[in-house]
C-alpha positions as CSV (number, residue, x, y, z in Angstrom):
1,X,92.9,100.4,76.2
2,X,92.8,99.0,79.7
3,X,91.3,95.8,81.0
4,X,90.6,94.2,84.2
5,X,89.8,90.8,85.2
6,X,89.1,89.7,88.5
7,X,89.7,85.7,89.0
8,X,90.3,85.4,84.9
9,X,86.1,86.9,84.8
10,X,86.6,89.9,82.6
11,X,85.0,93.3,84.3
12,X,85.9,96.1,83.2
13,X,87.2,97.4,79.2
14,X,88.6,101.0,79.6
15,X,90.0,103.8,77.1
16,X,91.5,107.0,78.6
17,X,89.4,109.4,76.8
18,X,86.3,108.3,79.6
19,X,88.6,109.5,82.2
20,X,87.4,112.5,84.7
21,X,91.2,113.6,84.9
22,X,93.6,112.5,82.1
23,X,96.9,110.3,82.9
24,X,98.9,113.7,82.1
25,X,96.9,115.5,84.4
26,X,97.3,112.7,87.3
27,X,100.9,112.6,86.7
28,X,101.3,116.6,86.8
29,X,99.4,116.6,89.8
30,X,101.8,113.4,91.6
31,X,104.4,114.5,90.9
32,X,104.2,118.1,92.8
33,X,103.7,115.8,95.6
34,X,105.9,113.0,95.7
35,X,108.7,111.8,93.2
36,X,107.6,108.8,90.7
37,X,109.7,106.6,89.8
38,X,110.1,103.9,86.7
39,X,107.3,101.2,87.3
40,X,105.2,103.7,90.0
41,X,101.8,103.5,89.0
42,X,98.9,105.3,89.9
43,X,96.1,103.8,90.6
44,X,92.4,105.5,89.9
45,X,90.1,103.0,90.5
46,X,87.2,101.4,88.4
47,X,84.2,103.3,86.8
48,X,81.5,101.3,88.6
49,X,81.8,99.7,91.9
50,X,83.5,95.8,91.9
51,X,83.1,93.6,94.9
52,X,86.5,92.1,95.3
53,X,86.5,88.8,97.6
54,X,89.2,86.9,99.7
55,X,90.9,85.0,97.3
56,X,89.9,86.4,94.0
57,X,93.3,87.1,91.5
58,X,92.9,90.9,89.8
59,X,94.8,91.2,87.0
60,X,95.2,94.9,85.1
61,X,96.1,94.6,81.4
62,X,96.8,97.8,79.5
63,X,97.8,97.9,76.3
64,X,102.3,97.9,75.9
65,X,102.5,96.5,79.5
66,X,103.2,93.4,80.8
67,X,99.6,92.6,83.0
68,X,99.9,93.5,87.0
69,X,98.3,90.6,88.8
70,X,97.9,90.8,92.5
71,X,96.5,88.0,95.2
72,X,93.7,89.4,97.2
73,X,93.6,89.0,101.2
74,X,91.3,89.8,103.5
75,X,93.2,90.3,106.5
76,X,89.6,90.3,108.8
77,X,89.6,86.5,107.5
78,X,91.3,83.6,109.6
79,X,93.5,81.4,107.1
């Protein structure tokens, strides 16, 4: 199951089986194109759209593997 929170807020629950193309698929089709590597990942977006804002923390949590957590910047916004 996959989880993501933006700014702790939960948004989004996910299970595989939903998916339009299945991880196998995605990582057949990748890898024709491009080598992966340990720790790639490859990101298909959210079922719904998400407003992300300057600032905001969003955190992926799948089940196995330690949560990815990234720092969003708006680079259009003055610090």
């Amino acid at each position: 199951m996959g989880l993501l929170l933006i700014s702790k807020r939960r948004i989004k629950c996910a299970v595989t089986s939903n998916m339009t193309f299945l991880p196998w698929n995605l990582i057949s089709f990748h890898s024709k194109v491009m080598t992966l590597l340990p720790g790639d990942i490859i990101s298909t977006g959210t079922p719904g759209a998400v407003v992300i804002r300057n600032g905001d923390v969003v955190s992926c949590e799948i089940d196995g593997f330690t949560p990815l957590v990234n720092s969003v910047q708006d680079l259009k916004v003055e610090n």
